[in-house]
C-alpha positions as CSV (number, residue, x, y, z in Angstrom):
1,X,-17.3,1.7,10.2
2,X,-17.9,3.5,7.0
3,X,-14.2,5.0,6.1
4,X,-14.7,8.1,3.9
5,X,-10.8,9.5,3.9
6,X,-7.5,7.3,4.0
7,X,-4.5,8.3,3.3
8,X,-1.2,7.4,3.9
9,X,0.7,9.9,6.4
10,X,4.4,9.1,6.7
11,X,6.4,6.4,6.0
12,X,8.1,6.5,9.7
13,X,12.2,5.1,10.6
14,X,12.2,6.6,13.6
15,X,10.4,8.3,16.7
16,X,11.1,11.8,15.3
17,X,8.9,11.3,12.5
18,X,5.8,9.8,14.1
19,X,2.6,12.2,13.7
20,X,2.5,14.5,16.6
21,X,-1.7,14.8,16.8
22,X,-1.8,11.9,19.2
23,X,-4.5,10.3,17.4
24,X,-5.1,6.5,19.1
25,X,-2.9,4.4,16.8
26,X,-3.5,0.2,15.9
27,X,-0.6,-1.3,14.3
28,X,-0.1,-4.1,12.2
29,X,2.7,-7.1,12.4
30,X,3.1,-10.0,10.8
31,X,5.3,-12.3,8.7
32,X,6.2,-10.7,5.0
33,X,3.9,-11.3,3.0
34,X,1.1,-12.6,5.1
35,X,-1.5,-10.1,4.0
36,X,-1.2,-7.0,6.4
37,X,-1.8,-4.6,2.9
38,X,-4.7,-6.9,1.9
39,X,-6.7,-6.7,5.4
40,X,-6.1,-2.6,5.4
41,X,-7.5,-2.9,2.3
42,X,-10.3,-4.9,3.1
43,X,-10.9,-3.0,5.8
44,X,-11.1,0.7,4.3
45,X,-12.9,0.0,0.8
46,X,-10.1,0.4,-1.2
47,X,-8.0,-1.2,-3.6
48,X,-4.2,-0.4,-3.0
49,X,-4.1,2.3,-0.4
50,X,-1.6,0.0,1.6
51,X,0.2,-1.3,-1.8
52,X,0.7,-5.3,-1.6
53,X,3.2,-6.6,-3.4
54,X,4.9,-10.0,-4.6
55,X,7.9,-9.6,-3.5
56,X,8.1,-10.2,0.8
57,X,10.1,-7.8,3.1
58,X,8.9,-4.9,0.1
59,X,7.1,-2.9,3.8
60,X,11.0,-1.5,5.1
61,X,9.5,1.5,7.6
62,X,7.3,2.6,9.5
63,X,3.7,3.4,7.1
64,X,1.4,5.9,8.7
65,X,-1.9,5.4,7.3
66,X,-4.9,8.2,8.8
67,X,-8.3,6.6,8.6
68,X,-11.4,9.2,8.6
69,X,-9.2,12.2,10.6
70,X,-9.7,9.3,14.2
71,X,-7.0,7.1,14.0
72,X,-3.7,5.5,12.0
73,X,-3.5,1.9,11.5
74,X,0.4,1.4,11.2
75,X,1.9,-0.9,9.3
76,X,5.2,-2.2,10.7
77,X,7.8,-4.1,8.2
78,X,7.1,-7.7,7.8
79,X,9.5,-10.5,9.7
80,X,10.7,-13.6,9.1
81,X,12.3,-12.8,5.2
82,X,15.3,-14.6,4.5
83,X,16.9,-13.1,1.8
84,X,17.0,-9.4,3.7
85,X,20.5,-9.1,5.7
86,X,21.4,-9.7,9.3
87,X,22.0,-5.8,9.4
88,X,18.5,-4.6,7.5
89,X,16.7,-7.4,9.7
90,X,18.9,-6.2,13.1
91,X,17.8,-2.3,11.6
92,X,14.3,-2.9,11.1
93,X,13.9,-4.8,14.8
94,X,15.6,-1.7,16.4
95,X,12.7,0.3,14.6
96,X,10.0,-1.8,15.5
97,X,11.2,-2.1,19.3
98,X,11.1,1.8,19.2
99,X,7.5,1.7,18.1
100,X,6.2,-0.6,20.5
101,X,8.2,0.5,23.8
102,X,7.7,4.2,23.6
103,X,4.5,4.7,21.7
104,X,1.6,6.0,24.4
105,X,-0.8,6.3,21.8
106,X,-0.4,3.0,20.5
107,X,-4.1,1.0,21.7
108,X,-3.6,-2.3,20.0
109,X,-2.1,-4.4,17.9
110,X,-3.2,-6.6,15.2
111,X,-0.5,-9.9,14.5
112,X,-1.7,-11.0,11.3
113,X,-1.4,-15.0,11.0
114,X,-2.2,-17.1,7.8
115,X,-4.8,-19.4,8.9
116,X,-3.2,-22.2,6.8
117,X,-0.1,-23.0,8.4
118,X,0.6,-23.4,11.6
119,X,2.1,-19.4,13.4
120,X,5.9,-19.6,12.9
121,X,8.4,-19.4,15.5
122,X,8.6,-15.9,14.2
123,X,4.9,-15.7,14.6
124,X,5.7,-17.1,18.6
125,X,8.5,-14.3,18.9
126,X,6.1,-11.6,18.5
127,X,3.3,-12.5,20.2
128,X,5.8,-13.0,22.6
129,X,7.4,-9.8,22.4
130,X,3.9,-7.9,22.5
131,X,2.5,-9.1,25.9
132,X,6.4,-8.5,27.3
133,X,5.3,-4.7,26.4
134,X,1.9,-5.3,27.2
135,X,0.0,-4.3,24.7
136,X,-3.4,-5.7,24.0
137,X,-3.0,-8.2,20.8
138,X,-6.0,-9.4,18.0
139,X,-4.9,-12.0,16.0
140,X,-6.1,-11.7,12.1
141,X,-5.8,-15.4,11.1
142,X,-6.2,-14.4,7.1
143,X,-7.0,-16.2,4.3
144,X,-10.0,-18.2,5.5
145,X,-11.8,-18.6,2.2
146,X,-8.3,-21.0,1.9
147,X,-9.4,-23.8,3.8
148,X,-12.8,-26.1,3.9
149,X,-15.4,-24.8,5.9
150,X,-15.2,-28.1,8.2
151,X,-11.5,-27.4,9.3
152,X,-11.3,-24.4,10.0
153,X,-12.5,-24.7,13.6
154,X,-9.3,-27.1,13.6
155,X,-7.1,-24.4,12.0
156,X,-8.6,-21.9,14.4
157,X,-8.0,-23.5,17.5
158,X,-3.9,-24.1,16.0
159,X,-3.3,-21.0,15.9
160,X,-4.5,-20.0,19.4
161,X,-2.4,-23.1,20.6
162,X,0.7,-21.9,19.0
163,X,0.9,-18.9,20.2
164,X,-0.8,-19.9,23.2
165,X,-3.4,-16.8,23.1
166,X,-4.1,-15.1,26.6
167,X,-8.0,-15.0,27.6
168,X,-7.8,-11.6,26.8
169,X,-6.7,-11.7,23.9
170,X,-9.3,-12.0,20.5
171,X,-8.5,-13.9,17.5
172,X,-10.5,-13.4,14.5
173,X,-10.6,-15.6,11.5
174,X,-10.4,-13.4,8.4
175,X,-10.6,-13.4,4.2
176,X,-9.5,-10.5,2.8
177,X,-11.5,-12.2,-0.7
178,X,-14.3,-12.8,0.7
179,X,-14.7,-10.0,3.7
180,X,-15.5,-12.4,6.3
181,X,-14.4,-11.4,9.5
182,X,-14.3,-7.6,8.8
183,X,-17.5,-6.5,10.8
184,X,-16.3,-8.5,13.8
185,X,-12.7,-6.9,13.2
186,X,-14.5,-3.1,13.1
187,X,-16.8,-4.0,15.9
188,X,-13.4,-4.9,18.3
189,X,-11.3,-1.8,16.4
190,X,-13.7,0.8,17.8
191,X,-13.1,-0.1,21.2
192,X,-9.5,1.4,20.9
193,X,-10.0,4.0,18.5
């Protein structure tokens, strides 16, 4: 998909402030820091309209971003950040739980994995949680330029143990560096949007 127009929305902490056009809607979840800004980026052609940062747990509501006047990718804090408190993490968990229960235009759901480690029990939990609601799940497994072309079909087939990925489910191995993966995420995008 070419993307001519991108721009962030809202920056959403609750259902009153979602976008009422009812445009289909793909959100993003993952750990902190695991490279949802990166793959929006990647994505779209642009350099920071999702800004990635340094510093995990920096994504704290809601972000609305409108792709091309058709649809939002939202981006959902990150999870699995020590150093937030019991109360921000017990906040932002409320928020999310909002999103995903009572969102009708929500099509899918990308859980964005790092293709290096093994998914988290974090990573588990929301898979977890997502098919308990369910909603159809892609997993991103990013940073693939990371790891020697030989093992990655080892890496790959990790992560879809781990969380133990439903048949229907897709899982695309993905670089935000060096783009592979992006036409095959597009080509699976557009049948929700």
């Amino acid at each position: 998909m070419k993307v001519t127009n991108a721009e962030i929305v809202i920056s959403a902490v609750s259902k009153k402030q979602y976008p009422g056009d009812q445009l289909p809607e793909i959100a993003l979840a993952g750990r902190s820091n695991v490279g949802k800004s990166s793959f929006i980026n990647k994505l779209i052609n642009r350099k920071n309209l999702a800004r990635t940062s340094s510093k995990p747990g920096k994504t704290q509501t809601l972000n609305f971003y409108k792709i091309n006047e058709m649809f939002y990718f939202v981006d959902v804090p990150g999870y699995g950040y020590a150093k937030v408190s019991k109360k921000e993490r017990e906040k932002w968990g409320g928020m999310m739980e909002e999103y995903f229960e009572t969102r009708d235009n929500l099509k899918a759901v990308l859980l964005i994995t790092d293709i290096r480690h093994e998914p988290s029990e974090d990573d588990v939990l929301m898979y977890d949680f997502l098919k308990h609601f369910e909603l159809p799940v892609i997993v991103i497994a990013t940073k693939l330029d990371k790891i020697p072309k030989g093992k990655r079909a080892k890496h790959l087939q990790r992560t879809i143990q781990t969380l133990q990925v439903e048949t229907s489910d897709i899982v695309i191995p993905f670089s935000a560096e060096t783009g592979e993966g992006k036409d095959e995420a597009w080509g699976i995008l557009k049948s929700y949007i």
